[in-house]
N, C-alpha and C positions, 0 to 999 in steps of 0.2 A: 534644429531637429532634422535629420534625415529617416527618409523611411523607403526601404527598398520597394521596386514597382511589382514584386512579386507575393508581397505582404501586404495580404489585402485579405480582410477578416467578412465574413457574406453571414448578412443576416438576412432571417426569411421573414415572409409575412405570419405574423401569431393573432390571436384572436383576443377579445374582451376590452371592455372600457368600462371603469369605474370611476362613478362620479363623487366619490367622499374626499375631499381632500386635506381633511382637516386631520391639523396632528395630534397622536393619541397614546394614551398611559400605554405599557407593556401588559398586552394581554395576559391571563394565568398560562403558567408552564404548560407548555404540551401543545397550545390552542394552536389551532390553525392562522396563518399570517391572516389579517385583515384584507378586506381587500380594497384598493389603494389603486389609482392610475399607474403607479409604479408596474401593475406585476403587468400587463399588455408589453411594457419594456421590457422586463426581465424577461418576459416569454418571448422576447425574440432574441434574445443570444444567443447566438451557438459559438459552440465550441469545438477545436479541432485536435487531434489525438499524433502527435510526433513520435509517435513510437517510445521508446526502443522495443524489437522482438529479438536484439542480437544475445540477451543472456535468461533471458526468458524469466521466470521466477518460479514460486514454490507451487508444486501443483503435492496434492494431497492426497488424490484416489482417483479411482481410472473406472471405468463401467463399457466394456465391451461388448455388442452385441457378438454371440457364440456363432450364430446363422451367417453372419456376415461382419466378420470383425475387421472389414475395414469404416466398418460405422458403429463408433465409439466417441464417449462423453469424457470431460478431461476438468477436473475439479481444484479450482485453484484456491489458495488460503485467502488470497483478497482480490481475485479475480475471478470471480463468478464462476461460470461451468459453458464450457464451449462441447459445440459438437463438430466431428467431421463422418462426412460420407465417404474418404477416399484414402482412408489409414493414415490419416494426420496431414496428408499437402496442404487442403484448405480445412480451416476449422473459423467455425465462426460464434459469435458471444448467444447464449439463448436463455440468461437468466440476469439481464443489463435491468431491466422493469421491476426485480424484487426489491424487497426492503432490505437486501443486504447482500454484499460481495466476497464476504467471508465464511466458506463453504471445507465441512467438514470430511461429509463421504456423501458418494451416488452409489448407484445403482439399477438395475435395468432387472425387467421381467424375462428371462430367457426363453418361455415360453408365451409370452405376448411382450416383446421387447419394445413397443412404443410404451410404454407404461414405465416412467420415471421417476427414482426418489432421488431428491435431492437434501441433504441433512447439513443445515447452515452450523457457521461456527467450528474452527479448525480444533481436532483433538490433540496437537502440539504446543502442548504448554511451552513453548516458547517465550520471554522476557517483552518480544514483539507482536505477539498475538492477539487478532479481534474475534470477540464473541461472534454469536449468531441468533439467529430467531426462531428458530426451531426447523419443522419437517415441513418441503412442499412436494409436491405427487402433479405428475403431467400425465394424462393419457392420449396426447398426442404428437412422443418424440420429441417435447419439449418446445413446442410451438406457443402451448399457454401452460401455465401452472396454478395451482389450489394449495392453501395453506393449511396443513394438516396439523397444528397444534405443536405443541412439545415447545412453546417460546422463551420458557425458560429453564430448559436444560445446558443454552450458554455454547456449550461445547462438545460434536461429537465425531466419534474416532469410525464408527463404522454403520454403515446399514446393509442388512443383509437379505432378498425378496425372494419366496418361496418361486421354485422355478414353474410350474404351471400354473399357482395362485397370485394373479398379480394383485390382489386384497389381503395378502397374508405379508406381511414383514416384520423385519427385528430391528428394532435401534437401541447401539450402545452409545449412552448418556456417558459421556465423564464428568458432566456438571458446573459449576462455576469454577473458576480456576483461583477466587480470588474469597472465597467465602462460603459455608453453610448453604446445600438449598436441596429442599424435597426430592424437587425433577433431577433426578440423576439416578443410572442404573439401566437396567434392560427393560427396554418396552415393545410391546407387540400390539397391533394392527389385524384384526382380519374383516375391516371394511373400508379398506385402502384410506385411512387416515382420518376418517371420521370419530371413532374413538380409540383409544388407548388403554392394555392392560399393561399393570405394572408388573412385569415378568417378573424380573428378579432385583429387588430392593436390599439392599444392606444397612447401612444409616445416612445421613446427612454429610457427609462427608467421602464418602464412597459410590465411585459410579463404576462404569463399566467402559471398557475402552478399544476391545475388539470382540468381535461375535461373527464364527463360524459355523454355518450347516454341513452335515454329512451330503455327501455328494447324493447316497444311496439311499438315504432317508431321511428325509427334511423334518423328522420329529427328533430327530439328533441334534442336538445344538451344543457348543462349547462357548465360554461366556470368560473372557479376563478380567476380574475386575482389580479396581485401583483408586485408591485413595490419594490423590496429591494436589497439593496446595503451593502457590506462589505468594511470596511476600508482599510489602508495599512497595518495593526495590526494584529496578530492572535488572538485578545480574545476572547471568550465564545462568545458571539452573533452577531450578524451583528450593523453594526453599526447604519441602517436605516431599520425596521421592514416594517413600517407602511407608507402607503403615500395616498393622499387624489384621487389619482386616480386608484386605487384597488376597489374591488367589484366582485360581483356574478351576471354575464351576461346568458341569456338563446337565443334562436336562434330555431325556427321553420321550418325553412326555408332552412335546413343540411347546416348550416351558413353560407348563405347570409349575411342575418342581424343578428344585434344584440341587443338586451334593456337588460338594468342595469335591473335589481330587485330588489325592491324598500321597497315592502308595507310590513312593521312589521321590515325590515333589521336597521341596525345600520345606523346613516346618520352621516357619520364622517368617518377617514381614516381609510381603511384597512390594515391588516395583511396576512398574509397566513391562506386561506381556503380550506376548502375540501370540495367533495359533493359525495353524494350516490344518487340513486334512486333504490326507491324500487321495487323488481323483480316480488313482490305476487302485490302491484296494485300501477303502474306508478305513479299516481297521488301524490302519496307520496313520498316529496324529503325532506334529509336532510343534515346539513352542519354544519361544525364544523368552526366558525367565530371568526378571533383576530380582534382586534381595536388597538387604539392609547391610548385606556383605558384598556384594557386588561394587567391582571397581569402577565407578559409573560418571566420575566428575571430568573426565577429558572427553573433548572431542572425540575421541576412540573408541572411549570405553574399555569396556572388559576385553581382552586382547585373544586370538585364538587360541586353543592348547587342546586340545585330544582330552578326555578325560575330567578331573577335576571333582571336590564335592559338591556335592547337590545344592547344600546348602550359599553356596557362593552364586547362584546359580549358571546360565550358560545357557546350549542347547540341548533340549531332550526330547525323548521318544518315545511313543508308547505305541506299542503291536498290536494291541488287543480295547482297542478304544477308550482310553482312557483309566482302566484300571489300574494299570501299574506302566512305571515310569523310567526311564534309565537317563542318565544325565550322559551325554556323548562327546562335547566342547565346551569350552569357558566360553566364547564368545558369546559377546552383550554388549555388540555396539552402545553409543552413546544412547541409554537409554530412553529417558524420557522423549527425546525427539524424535527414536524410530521405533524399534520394536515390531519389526515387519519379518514374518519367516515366509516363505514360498516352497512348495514343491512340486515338480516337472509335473504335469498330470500322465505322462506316458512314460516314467522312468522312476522306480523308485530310490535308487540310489541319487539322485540330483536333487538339491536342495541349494534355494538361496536365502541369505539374509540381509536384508538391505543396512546399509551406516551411513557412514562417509565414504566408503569404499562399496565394491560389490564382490558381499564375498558367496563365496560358491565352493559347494562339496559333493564329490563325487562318487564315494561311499557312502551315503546314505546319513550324512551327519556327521563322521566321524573327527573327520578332520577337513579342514576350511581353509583357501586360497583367498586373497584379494586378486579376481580376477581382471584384466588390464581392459577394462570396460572403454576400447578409444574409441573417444569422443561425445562421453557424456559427463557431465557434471558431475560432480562429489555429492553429498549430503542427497539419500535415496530416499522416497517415501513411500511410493507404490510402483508396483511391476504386475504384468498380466503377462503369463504362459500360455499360448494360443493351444487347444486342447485337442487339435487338430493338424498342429504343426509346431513341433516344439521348438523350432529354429525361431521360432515371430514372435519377439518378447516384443512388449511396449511400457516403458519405464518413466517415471513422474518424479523429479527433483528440486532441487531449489533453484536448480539451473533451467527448469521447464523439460519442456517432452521429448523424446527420445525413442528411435523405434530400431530394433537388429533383425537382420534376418539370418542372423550366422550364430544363434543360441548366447549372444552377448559378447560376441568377442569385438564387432566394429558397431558403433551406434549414426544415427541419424538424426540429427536436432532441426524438428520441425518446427520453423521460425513463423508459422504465420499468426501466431498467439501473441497481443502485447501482456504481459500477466506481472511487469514488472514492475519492485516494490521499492519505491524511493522514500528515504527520510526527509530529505533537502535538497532544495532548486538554487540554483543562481542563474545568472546573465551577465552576456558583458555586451562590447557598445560596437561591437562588428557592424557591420549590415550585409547583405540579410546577421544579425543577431545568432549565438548560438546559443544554447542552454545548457548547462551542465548542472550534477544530482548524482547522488551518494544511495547505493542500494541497499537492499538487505542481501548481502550472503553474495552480493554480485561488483563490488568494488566501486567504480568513480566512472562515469562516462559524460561525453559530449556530444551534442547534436545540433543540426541547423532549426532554423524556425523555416527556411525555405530555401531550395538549391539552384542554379540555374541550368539544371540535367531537366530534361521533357518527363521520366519516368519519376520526377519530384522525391519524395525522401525516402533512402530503402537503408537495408542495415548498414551497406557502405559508408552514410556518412556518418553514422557513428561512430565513435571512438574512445575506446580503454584508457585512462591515464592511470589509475588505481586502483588496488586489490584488496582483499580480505572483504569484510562489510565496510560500504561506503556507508557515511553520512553528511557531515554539513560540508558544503564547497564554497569558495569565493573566486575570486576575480580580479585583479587588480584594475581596478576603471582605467586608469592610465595607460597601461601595458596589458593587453589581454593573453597573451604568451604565458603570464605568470600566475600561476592556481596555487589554490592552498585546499588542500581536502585531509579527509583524517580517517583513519581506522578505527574499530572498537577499544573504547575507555580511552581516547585522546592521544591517540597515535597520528600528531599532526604533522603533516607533510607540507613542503613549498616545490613546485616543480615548475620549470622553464621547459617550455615546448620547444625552443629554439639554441637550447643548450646546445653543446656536444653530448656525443656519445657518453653515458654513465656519468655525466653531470647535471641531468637533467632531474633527479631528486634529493630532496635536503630532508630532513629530518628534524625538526625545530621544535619538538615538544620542548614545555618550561620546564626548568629543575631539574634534579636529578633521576635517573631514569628510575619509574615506578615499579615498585614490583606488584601492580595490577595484574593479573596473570591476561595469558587469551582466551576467548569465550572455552567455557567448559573445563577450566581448570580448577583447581580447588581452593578456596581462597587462603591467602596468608595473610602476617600481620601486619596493619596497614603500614603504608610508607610514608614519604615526604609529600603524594602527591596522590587524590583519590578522584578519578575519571570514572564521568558517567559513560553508559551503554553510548550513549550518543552525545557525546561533551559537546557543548556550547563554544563557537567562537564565532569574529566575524574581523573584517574590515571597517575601519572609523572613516564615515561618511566625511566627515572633513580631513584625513588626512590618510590616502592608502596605504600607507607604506603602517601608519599602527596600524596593530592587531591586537583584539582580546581575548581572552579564551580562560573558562574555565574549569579547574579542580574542584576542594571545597575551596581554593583562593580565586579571586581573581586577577588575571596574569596579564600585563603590557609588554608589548614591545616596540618599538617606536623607529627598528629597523628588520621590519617585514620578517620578524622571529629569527632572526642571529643571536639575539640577546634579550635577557625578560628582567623584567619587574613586577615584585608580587606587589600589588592593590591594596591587600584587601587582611584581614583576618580570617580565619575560618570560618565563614558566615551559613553553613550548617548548621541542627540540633544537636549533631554528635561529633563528640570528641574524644580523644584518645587512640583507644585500637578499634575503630570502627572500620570493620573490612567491607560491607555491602553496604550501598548507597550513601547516604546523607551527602551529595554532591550537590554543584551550581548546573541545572541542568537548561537555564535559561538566561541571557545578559543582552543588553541593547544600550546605545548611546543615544541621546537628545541629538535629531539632524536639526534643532534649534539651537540649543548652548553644549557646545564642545565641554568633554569630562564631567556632561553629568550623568552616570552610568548607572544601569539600575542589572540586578541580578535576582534569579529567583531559583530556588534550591528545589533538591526533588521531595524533602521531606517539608515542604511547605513556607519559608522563611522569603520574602518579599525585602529587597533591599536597597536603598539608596545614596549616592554619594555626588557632590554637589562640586564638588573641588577636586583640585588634581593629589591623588594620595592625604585626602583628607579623610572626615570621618564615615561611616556608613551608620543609618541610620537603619532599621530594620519596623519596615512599616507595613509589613503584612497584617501582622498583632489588630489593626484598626479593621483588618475585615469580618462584617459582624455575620453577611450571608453563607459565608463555604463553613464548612469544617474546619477544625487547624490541621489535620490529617491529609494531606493533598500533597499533589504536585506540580510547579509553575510550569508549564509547558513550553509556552513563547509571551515574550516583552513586545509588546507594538509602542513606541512612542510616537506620539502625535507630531505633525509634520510643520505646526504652526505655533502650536504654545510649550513651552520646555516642562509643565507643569502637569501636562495630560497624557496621561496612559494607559493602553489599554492594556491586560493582563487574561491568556486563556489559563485555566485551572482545570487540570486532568485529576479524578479521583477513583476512576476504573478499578485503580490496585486497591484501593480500600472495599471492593466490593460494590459502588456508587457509578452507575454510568449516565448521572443528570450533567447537561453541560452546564459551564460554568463559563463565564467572560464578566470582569469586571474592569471599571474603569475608575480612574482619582483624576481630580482636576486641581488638587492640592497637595502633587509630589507624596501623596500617599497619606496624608492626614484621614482624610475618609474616602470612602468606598461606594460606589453605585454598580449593585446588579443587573446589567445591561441583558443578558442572555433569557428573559424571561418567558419570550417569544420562541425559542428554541424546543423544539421536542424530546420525552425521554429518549437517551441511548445515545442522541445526539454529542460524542463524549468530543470537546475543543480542543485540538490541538492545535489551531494557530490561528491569528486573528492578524489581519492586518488593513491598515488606512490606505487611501488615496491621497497622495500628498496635493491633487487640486483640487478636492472637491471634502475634506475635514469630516462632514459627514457620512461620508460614503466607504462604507466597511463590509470585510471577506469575511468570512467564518467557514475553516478547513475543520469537517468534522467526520466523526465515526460513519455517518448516515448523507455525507456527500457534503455540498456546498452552498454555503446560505449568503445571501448580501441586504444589510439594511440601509436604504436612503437617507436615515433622517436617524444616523448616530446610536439606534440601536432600539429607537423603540418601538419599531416590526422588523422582522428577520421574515425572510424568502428563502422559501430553496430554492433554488436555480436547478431545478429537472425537468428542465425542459432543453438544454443545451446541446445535447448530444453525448455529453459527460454521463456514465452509468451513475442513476440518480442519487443510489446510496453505497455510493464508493467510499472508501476512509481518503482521507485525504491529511498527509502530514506537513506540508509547507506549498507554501504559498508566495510569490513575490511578484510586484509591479514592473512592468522595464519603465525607465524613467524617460526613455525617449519613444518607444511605441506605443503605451499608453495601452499594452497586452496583459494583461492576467496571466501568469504563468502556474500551471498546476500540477502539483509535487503528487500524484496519486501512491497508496501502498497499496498495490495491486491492478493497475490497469494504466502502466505509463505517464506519459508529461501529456499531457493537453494547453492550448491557448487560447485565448479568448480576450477579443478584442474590447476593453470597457471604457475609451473617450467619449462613446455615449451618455454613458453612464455619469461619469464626470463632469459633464456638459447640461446635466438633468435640471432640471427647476420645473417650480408649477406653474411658473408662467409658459415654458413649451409646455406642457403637458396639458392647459387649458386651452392651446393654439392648435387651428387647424391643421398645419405643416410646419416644421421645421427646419433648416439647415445646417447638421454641423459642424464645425470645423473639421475642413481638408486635412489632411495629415501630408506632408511635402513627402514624395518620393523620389527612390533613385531608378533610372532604368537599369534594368540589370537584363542583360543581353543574354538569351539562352546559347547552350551551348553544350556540346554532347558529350555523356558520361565515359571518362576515360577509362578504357579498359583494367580488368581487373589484375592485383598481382599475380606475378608467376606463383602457381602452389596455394592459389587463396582456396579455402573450404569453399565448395558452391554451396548457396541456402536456397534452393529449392524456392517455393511458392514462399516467398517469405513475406510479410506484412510491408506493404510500399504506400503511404500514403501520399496525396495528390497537392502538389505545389497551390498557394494560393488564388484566384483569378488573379491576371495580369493585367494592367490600369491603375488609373486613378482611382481608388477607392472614392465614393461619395456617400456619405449615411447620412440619409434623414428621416424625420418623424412625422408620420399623417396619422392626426387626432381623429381622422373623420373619414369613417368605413365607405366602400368604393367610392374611390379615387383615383384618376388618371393622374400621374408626375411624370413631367418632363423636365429631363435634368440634361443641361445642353453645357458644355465646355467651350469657351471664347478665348482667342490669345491673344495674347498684348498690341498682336497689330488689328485686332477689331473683329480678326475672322473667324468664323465657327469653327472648331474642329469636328466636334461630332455633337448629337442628341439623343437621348433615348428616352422611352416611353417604357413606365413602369407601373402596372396596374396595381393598385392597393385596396384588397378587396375589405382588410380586416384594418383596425388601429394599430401601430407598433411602429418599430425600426425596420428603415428598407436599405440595401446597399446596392450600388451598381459601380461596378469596375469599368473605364472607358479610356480607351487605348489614345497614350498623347505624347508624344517627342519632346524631349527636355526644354525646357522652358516654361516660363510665367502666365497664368490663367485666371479666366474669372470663372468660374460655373455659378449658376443659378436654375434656382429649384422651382417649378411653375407648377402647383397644386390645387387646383380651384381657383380661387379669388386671391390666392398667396404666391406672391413670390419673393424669394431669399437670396441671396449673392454668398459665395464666399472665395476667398483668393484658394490658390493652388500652385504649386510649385512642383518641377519635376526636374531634378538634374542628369546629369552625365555619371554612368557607372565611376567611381572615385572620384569623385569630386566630395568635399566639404560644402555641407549649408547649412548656414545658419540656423539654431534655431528659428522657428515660427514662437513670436509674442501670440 
């Protein structure tokens, strides 16, 4: 084992000692974890945050204070809500403590602007998309917050606060995206979140998805509502857009009432709409309108064009506030995912509509440019016109924040936010180790776990290898030059970092090329080959050079995907012309007995194959706790018996967001509900073991990160690490030489976290006064100064740099017994001290201390009271190879 001298994981002192130690059935669903000597351990983990801030991720709504708009809040779909005081240089997390990172729209009191709503749960029905918990309200600038109810509205698109009332506001509800539910539609407040009227209600199926006030009278309210439903499926678009009880509602009355708006509108079903009102004279509203006619399944969308009928819908106008209407463009960006129109507040011919593109019209609607926005990301979601200075837009993408001072024509990507959303992590066996992870909407990148620059990891050492949406990566253990990452629906790639020029990417998907289309396109008749949103593949732990990877087959290749072999039969529920889902959206191999591979589909089917191109056995059928209606998310196979797996089960899309993790000890014969200890909303998406310690298990979920001791019968969240506590979390993996936790966030970056303690756990340290545990051998890794940057590189500004690990010999040990003096002393081989330190241990937990030592062989030992502990240590020479440590 090698371990760079720079990679050293600092735990603090945490508080409590619990004397039960006895082991116990899985408390009822929901309960809080017992309490256990364990959790003083887990409460001293922390965890450290590697960035990336180089492509930022999806931010959703923006809340500018007008008084001073360089201090504005920045609302991310699974990155919380950050604030900055200095027009985005520095921005920092102020919603990391709630129950959820999945944030729909904010909001600010213009007239008492420390007065904050924040409305969790993003209104982008996206295939990717996490719910939320409803409304919280800060009245001091976001320093604390109060939860104002609405927890099961799931998902919302806007909130709107009366500008001198900061007790009056509107939230538009779009509701569950996945199912029937009450809470949806227009709600108002006018005792700052204490209760709730239900303004404007439609049925159960219908919410409401933007809500704007008149500039000039806050009893003026326009209201879009929208009916749309997603399948059980991850594809490109929802599966029900449009529906006949949608429309553009206005309200007089600070919504009392309400009437449809009618005259010049489309008379047919609607889509997702947006609305503006204009700032220079109220009178003037406008809306960006899908139909049932609307060209709305591409990335694009409805395309511009002057004119056009109504009924198709487009952009339109109305003079006279909403009475009557004129249709003025087709344009209707990709609906469902934007729906966003803007106009100048100081110019009434300037209008924008956000897409993919940014498009901008300078007759007042008529006609529409893509204008050449350099140097902000594609796919737009919110923009703010400073009302004051029409040149200072500040704009929110999937690419993160962005701010012009020249009315949009050059942007500014303000990198100090990490907000980025990963599907899948890997590692390879560098030292220092890098990380690499597949984004959403942000391609494939790499990064160190530590540098040897003084300014430690800034976006420099990141790096691009792949585009469109990333998701799963690998590694070849062997050859770390060599990556395998993939695009949306199994667009799998092999790339050599060390190629030459334009042979550094291959193209190795199985079979004949699919006609899957790319996100947003319309679907056709299925082909030879049906890939999921996020297709399954990996490397065979015994043999890198296979690969597997699934369609509804499962596919081999046994020369690093130059050539494949189909596995398997369609082991899907559907067959024929099935164009959305029924795919393998999960596969793993036994690191016990080689070829025996288990797969699990997205419409629920659990499979097994024990031989090489033998038969598959379909052993979900035996689970009696889930639903059959689900989806396998991730395979964990057990590291010690070929026979034991554990299984997470996502049922989100069915409407169902209880977690799910079971385990077979009998290749799938029967079934244990291990997840019992988990909380509602807690939705699993990846479970994974310790290969030294069998019982000791991760749980990556909607609501953060949980680990249980003792094989699953208490779960812990771990929110005490530094990790914001109810982050979604999609992948997870162990290094098998650092003995780190690596963690895939959708929404707030990679973090690591150091868990050989954890590994190292028994009751017997945990009923001992002190303990010592094993040294982790390191490398010296010699600082040395960051090389200057390329000619022509973009400057990032204040951009997010986190701080290299202490440098030293990591040493972690455990004091069972509240203040305590430890002195932890290093001796070398020739007898002589190197150094000692004294480290006060006022609480029980895990303590680390880093202590500076020249390559060579050591003994430390731990002197805690009446205890003392030895353990060996090793420190080599930058590139040099060692041995593992037994």
């Amino acid at each position: 084992m090698v371990r760079p001298l720079l990679r050293v994981a600092v735990f603090a002192a945490t508080v409590g000692w619990f004397a039960n130690t006895a082991a116990r059935s899985q408390p009822p669903a929901g309960a809080p974890a017992p309490k256990t000597p364990y959790r003083a351990v887990l409460d001293s983990l922390r965890a450290r945050c590697i960035g990336p801030a180089n492509m930022g991720g999806r931010v959703t709504d923006l809340a500018v204070v007008e008084s001073n708009p360089d201090m504005f809040y920045v609302a991310a779909a699974g990155g919380g809500v950050w604030k900055t005081t200095d027009g985005g240089e520095t921005l920092v997390p102020v919603f990391d403590d709630q129950p959820t990172q999945c944030v729909g729209a904010v909001a600010v009191c213009q007239g008492k602007p420390e007065v904050v709503y924040v409305c969790t749960g993003e209104g982008n029905p996206r295939n990717s998309v996490s719910w939320g918990k409803g409304v919280y309200r800060s009245t001091d600038g976001g320093k604390t917050w109060k939860a104002c109810g609405l927890a099961d509205t799931h998902h919302i698109g806007r909130v709107v606060v009366h500008p001198t009332d900061p007790d009056t506001a509107y939230v538009a509800a779009v509701g569950h995206f996945w199912g029937p539910n009450p809470e949806r539609g227009l709600f108002k407040t006018t005792d700052g979140g204490k209760t709730w009227e239900h303004s404007l209600k439609i049925d159960d199926n219908t919410g409401v998805v933007d809500v704007a006030m008149d500039p000039a009278d806050p009893k003026t309210l326009y209201a879009a509502a929208w009916g749309v439903r997603r399948d059980a499926f991850s594809g490109a678009n929802p599966a029900k857009q449009t529906s006949p009880t949608g429309g553009l509602f206005k309200s007089t009355d600070a919504g009392k009432t309400w009437d449809q708006m009618t005259g010049g509108l489309p008379d047919r079903a609607y889509g997702r709409c947006g609305i503006s009102v204009s700032r220079k004279d109220p009178n003037v509203v406008y809306a960006v309108v899908q139909t049932d006619k609307t060209k709305a399944l591409t990335n694009t969308g409805q395309v511009a064009k002057e004119g056009g009928p109504a009924d198709d819908g487009g952009v339109f106008r109305s003079a006279d506030k909403g009475k009557t209407w004129e249709v003025l463009n087709q344009l209707v960006p990709r609906a469902f995912y934007y729906g966003q129109v803007r106009t100048d507040p100081t110019d009434l011919t300037r209008v924008y509509v956000l897409g993919t593109g940014f498009h901008l019209s300078t007759d007042g609607g008529k006609n529409f440019h893509t204008a050449a926005a350099v140097g902000a990301h594609s796919d737009m979601h919110a923009l703010w016109v400073n009302p004051k200075d029409a040149n200072h837009l500040i704009l929110g993408t999937d690419g993160g924040l962005f701010v012009s001072k020249d009315r949009g024509k050059n942007w500014a990507m303000k990198r100090g936010l990490v907000i980025s959303q990963f599907y899948g992590v890997a590692v390879d066996t560098r030292t220092p180790y890098r990380v690499y992870g597949g984004l959403q909407d942000n391609g494939s990148w790499s990064g160190p776990v530590a540098t040897p620059h003084p300014d430690g990891i800034t976006p420099a050492d990141w790096k691009r290898f792949g585009g469109a949406d990333g998701f799963q990566v690998a590694v070849d253990r062997d050859d770390p030059d060599t990556l395998y990452y993939e695009i949306q629906f199994g667009g799998l790639n092999r790339v050599n970092l060390k190629a030459g020029k334009g042979d550094t990417h291959k193209k190795i998907r199985p079979g004949p090329v699919s006609d899957r289309p790319m996100p947003g396109q319309p679907p056709q008749a299925a082909g030879p080959n049906r890939y999921n949103w996020n297709a399954p593949f990996f490397l065979s732990p015994h043999d890198t050079k296979v690969i597997y990877f699934g369609s509804q087959y499962v596919w081999r290749s046994s020369n690093r995907g130059d050539t494949w072999t189909k596995m398997s039969p369609d082991l899907s529920r559907g067959k024929g012309g099935v164009v959305n889902g029924r795919t393998i959206l999960s596969l793993a191999e036994s690191p016990v007995k080689g070829l025996m591979l288990w797969a699990g589909t997205d419409d629920g089917n659990i499979w097994v194959s024990k031989v090489m191109r033998g038969t598959w056995t379909e052993v979900g059928k035996n689970i009696e706790d889930v639903p059959a209606e689900r989806a396998i998310s991730k395979i964990e196979c057990d590291h010690t018996d070929k026979d034991t797996v554990y299984v997470a089960i996502d049922r989100h899309r069915n409407d169902d967001t209880s977690p799910y993790i079971v385990k077979t000890t009998d290749a799938g014969q029967s079934w244990e509900l291990i997840s019992k200890g988990l909380p509602p909303g807690a939705v699993v998406g990846v479970v994974r073991q310790s290969s030294k310690n069998p019982k000791l298990l991760f749980a990556g979920t909607e609501l953060g990160l949980y680990a249980t001791p003792d094989g699953g019968k208490t779960w812990h969240h771990l929110n005490k690490t530094g990790l914001p506590a109810n982050v979604r979390i999609d992948d997870l993996v162990i290094h098998p030489r650092e003995r780190e936790l690596v963690i895939g966030t959708h929404g707030r970056g990679i973090w690591v976290m150091d868990i050989a303690p954890l590994e190292q756990l028994t009751e017997e340290v945990l009923a001992s006064p002190a303990h010592l545990f094993d040294v982790k051998p390191t490398v010296e890794l010699k600082e040395r100064p960051r090389p200057a940057p390329a000619k022509g590189a973009e400057p990032v500004g204040k951009a997010f740099v986190t701080t290299n690990p202490p440098t030293g010999v990591p040493v972690t040990f455990y004091i069972g017994k509240a203040n305590q003096k430890a002195d932890v002393t290093i001796v070398g081989a020739d007898g002589k001290t190197v150094a000692t330190k004294s480290v006060n241990a006022p609480t029980v937990g895990l303590y680390t201390t880093a202590i500076a030592a020249p390559p060579g062989e050591y003994t430390v030992t731990l002197k805690a009271g009446t205890v003392t502990r030895t353990a060996k240590a090793l420190v080599s020479k930058e590139g040099e190879v060692v041995a593992e440590q037994e």
